[in-house]
Steps between C-alpha positions, in 0.01 A plus 500: 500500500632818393585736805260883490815681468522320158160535400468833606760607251387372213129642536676830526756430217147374334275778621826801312489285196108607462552826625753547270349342200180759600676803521349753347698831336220727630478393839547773764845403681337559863275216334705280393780557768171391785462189326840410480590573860172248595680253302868563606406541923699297661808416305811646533562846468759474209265305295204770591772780374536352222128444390440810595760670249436262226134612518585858481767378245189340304283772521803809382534663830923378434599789736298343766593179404892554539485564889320200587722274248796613663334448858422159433815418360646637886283286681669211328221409231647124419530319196335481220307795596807700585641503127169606414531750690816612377375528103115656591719780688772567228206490278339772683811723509541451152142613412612772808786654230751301724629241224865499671392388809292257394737355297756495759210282690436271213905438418563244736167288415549446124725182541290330726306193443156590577404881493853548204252575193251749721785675609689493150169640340465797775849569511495553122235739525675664718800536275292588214416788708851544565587569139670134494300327244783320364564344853121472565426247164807302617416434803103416411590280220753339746187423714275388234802270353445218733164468469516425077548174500547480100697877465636525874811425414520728169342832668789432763780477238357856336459631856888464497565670183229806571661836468395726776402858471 
């Protein structure tokens, strides 16, 4: 038998799934941010953070978004929520006019295993926005190459020989 700690968790995994999936673009965020609390009470207070931002994040409030990322992140939001985390907040300062920071964010995520090509695609925005286009198609492509599984291998080899601005 599974222990209420368990089950608990996944009815309020379950319960943000729908309230994502329902989100509306027009909701007021006093609203939507009532709702969301009802669903969050009781978890920790990184994970709270964090839903909180990414709602504001969701709904284009980024400068009120950024705060609470970066709170959340402090109180030690773990794993895999964490790296989430990290990209939804240099994806706010980005849309914020702060493209170096977030980039400077985003750097040390695009070799890793599991959140590498979210990062790689925010971080080239970012350098796009930096004037760095050249830098910003090699490092998308370099991304996307792994996941061709007929042309992976040839998009890598012209990745190599790209010219940059």
């Amino acid at each position: 038998m599974a222990d209420v700690d368990s089950v608990d968790a996944v009815d309020v995994d379950r319960e943000l799934a729908h309230f994502w999936d329902e989100l509306d673009d027009d909701v007021k965020l006093s609203e939507a941010d009532a709702r969301l609390l009802a669903i969050v009470d009781g978890l920790p207070v990184a994970r709270i953070l964090f839903e909180r931002a990414s709602l504001r994040d969701a709904l284009g409030y980024e400068a009120d978004a950024v705060p609470l990322y970066e709170a959340a992140l402090a109180a030690g939001l773990p794993s895999p929520d964490g790296e989430r985390a990290v990209i939804q907040l240099a994806s706010s300062l980005r849309n914020l006019g702060r493209a170096e920071e977030a980039f400077a964010l985003l750097e040390p995520f695009v070799e890793d295993d599991e959140v590498g090509a979210q990062a790689s695609a925010f971080a080239a925005l970012c350098l796009i926005d930096l004037g760095r286009k050249g830098e910003a198609a090699r490092l998308a492509l370099s991304a996307l190459a792994p996941r061709l599984p007929e042309y992976g291998r040839a998009v890598a080899s012209y990745v190599d020989d790209l010219e940059l601005d």
